[in-house]
N, C-alpha and C positions, 0 to 999 in steps of 0.2 A: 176713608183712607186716601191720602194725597195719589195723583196723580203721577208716578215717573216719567208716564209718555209728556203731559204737560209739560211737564218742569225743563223734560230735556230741550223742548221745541221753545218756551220763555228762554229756556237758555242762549240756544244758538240765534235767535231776533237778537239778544243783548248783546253778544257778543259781535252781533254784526254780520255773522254766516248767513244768517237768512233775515229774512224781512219779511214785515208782518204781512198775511196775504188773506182774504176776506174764504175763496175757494179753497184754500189749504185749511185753514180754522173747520171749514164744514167738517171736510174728511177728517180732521182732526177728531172733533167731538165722535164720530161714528168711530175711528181708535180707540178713543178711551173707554168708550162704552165696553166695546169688546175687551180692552185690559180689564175693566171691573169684571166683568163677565166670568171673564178667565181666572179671577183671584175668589171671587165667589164659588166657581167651581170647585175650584182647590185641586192638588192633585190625587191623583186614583193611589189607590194601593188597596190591603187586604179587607177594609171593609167598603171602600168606596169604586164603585165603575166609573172609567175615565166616561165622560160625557160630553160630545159636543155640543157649543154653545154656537147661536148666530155669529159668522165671519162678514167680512166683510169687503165689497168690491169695490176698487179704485177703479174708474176709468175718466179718460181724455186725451186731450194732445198731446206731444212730447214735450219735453221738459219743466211742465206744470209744478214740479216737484212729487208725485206718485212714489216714485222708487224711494226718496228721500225723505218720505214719511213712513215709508214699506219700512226703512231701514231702522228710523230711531224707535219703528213699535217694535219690532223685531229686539232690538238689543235690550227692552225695557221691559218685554212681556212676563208676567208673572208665570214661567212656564219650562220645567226641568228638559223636557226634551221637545227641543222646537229645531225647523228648519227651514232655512229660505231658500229658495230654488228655483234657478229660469225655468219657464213651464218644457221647454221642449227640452233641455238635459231632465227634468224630471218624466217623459211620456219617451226617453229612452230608457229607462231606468225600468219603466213601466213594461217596455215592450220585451226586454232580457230579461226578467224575469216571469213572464206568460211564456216566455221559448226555454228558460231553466222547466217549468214545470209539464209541460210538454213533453219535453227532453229526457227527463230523468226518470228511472227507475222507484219502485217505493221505497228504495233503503235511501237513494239521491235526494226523494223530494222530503222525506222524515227528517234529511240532514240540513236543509236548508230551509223550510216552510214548515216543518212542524207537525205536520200530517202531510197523510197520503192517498188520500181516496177522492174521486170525484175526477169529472171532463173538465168542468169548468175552473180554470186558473185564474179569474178576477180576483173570488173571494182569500185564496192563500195569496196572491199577490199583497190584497187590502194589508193582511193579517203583517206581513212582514215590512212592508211600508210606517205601520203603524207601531209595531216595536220601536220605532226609533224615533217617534217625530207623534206627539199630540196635538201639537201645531206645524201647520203647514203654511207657509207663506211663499207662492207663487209670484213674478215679477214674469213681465210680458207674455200675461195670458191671451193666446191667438189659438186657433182650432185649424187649418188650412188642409190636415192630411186628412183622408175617409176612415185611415184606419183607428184614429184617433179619437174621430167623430163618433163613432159606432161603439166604444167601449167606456166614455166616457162615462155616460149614464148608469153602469153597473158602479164602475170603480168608486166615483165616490159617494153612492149609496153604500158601498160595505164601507168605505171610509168614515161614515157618517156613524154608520151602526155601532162602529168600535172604538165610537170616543175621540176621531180627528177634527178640530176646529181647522177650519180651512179659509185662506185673506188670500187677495188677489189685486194685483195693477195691469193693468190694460188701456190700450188703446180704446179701443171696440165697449161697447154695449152690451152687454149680455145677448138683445135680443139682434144685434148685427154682428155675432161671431159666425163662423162659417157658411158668410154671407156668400150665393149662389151654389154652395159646395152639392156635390153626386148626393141624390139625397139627403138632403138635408131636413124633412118632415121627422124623419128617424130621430133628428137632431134635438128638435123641439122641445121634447120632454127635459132635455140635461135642460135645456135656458131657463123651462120652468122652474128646475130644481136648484140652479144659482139664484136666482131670484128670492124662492123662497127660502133658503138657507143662508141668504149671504143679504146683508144691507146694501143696495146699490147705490153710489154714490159718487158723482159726476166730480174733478178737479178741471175746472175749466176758466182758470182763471187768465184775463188779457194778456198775460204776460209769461213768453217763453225764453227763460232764463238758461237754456243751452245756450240762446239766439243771442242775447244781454253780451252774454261771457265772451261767445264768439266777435259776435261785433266791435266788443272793446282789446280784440285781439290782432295782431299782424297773420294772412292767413296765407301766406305768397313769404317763406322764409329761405332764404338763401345768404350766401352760400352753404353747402352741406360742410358744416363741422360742429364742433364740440359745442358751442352755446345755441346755433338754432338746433341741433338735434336734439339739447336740452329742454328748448323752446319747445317745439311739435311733440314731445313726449309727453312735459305737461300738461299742452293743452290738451291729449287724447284720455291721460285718466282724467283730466280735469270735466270731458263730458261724459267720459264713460261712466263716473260716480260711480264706482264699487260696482257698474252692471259685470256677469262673468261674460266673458270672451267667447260666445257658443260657437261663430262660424255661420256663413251664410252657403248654398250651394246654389250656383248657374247651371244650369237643365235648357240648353238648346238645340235641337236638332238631335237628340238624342245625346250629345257628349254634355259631360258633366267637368264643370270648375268649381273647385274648394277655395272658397278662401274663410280662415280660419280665425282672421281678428276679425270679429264683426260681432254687434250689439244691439240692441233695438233702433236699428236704423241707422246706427254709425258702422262704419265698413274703415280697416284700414291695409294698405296691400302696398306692396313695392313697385316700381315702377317695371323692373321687370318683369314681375309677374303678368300685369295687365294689359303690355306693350310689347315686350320681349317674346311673346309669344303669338303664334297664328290666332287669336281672336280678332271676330269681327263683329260689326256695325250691332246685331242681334244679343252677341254678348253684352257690349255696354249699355243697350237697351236694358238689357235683364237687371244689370247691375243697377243701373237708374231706378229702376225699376223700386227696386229690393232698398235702397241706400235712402237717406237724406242727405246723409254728409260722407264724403270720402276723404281719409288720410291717405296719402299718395305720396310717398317718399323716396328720393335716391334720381327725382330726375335731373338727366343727365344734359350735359351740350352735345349738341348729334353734331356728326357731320356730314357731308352726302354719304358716306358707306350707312349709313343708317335711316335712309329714308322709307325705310316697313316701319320701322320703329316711330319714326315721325308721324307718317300716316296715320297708325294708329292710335298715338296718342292725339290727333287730331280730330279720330271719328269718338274716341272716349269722352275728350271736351264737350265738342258737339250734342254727345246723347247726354250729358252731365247737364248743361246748358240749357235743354231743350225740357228737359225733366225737373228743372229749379232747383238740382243738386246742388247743395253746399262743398266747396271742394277747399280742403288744408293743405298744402303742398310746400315739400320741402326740397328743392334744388339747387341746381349747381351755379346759377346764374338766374337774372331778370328773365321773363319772360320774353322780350324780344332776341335775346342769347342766346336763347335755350336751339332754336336748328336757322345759323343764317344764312347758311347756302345748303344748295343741292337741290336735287330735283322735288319739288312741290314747296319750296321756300316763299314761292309768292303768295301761294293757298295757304300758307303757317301763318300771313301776317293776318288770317281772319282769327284762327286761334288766338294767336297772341292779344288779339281786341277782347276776345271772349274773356280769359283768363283776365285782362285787366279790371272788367264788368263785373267781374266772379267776385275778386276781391271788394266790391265798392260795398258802402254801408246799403245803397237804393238797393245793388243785388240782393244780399243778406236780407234786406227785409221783407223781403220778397218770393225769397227759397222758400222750399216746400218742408212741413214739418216731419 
């Protein structure tokens, strides 16, 4: 039986979307295998148990294309109830309903889980998970939280049990996910079990086609109006590729900043937000930290009443800078406009050097993935 997933990935090299890539063809064939897989299976009903079959794990650098092969197996899989899903909107999903089942009374958990008896909430979690989804396709599988770590190893053994094939993109290695985490020997056994249930399979190809796009782009757009705000939107679905929007949070000293556009490694936030506000030198650390690339929109011409505001955007640069952030920015003026007087104007003009540096191709090729 022909190939969909092929045909659709011949298709977009022909058309010119993509280009042939020697590491994408690997991960390819470990796709198709799992679409035969899946079409062999067939689906469950009154004489047949739904069964998983071997899935399969994507990992490497950013923009390898992973997510964009996650995508066209996804739309091509021979598969009535499938879902793709960032791992961490999916491990909240996971963790309100171990607190539903907790929570509710037997008539409550009858009403939502299907049964009612038993302490442990993994297996009526699997159970209702799996009503909706025989495939499950994860996009930026990472482990970082303990509580996360510790329940994994149940979750998808009963997922397994009940017929869920399960595919995955990541960064990380199986056996470097919740690398140094509180116990992580606990850990072990789940990497075992991706391992043996999931084809591992490296996308590491020379060439980071976020990076390509970016570089062939103007990343310093001003002034703010109608065609560069066009511009900078563009380009943010244009790296986002269909990722969802989960949100990153900053944990410093105990106080906690949302920001809500953010994506495996692409961050996007107002200028107010990041600047307009008492944050310091530690937060943009964090943020560097967390980001590759930041979209950074709405900066303004300061003038001295605004020198908090300058500062800060100064110690932002800096930590962006120092961390090989890639930074998109949409303002009101050049960079040397952007604060020409007031107090710390002469310290601006190292900014303004930096920013100029940010945008060059040498920078870009040089930032951090």
């Amino acid at each position: 039986m022909p190939s969909a997933l092929r045909k659709a990935y011949d298709a977009a090299i022909a058309s010119g979307r993509l280009r042939a890539d020697p590491a994408q063809a690997r991960a390819l064939e470990a796709l198709v295998r799992l679409e035969r897989d899946l079409g062999v299976a067939g689906e469950p009903g009154l004489f047949r148990k739904a069964k998983a079959v071997r899935g399969v794990y994507l990992y490497g650098p950013v923009g390898r294309g992973k997510s964009m092969l996650m995508d066209l197996f996804y739309e091509t899989a021979p598969v009535a109830k499938k879902r793709r899903v960032h791992f961490h909107v999916f491990m909240g999903q996971v963790h309100r309903l171990i607190g539903e089942w907790r929570g509710r009374d037997a008539a409550g958990r009858k009403a939502l889980f299907g049964e009612t008896k038993g302490d442990d909430p993994i297996v009526p979690t699997a159970s209702v998970i799996a009503q909706d989804a025989r495939l499950l396709c994860f996009d930026e599988f990472q482990v970082t939280d303990i509580a996360d770590a510790m329940i994994l190893g149940r979750l998808f053994e009963a997922l397994l049990a009940k017929g869920v094939t399960v595919t995955a993109t990541s960064n990380r290695a199986p056996d470097t996910l919740y690398h140094n985490g509180i116990n992580r020997q606990l850990f072990l056994p789940f990497i075992a079990m991706l391992e043996r249930h999931l084809q591992v399979t490296a996308v590491k190809g020379p060439v980071d086609y976020r990076l390509d796009r970016l570089r062939g782009e103007q990343v310093w757009l001003d002034p703010i109006g109608e065609a560069c705000q066009g511009k900078f939107d563009a380009l943010w679905r244009d790296l986002l590729d269909g990722a969802d929007e989960t949100g990153i949070t900053l944990e410093v000293l105990g106080r906690k900043t949302h920001l809500p556009r953010a994506a495996s490694g692409l961050v996007r936030s107002s200028f107010v937000s990041l600047c307009g506000q008492a944050l310091g030198p530690q937060d943009y650390l964090a943020l560097a930290d967390q980001a590759h690339t930041l979209f950074l929109e709405g900066i303004p011409v300061m003038s001295a009443r605004h020198r908090s505001e300058a500062r800060r955007f100064v110690t932002l640069v800096d930590a962006l800078y120092e961390a090989r952030v890639k930074l998109v920015s949409l303002a009101a003026a050049e960079p040397e406009s952007i604060y020409p007087e007031g107090e710390g104007a002469f310290e601006f003009e190292r900014c303004v050097s930096r920013l100029q540096e940010m945008r060059s191709a040498a920078y870009l090729a040089t930032a951090k993935d």
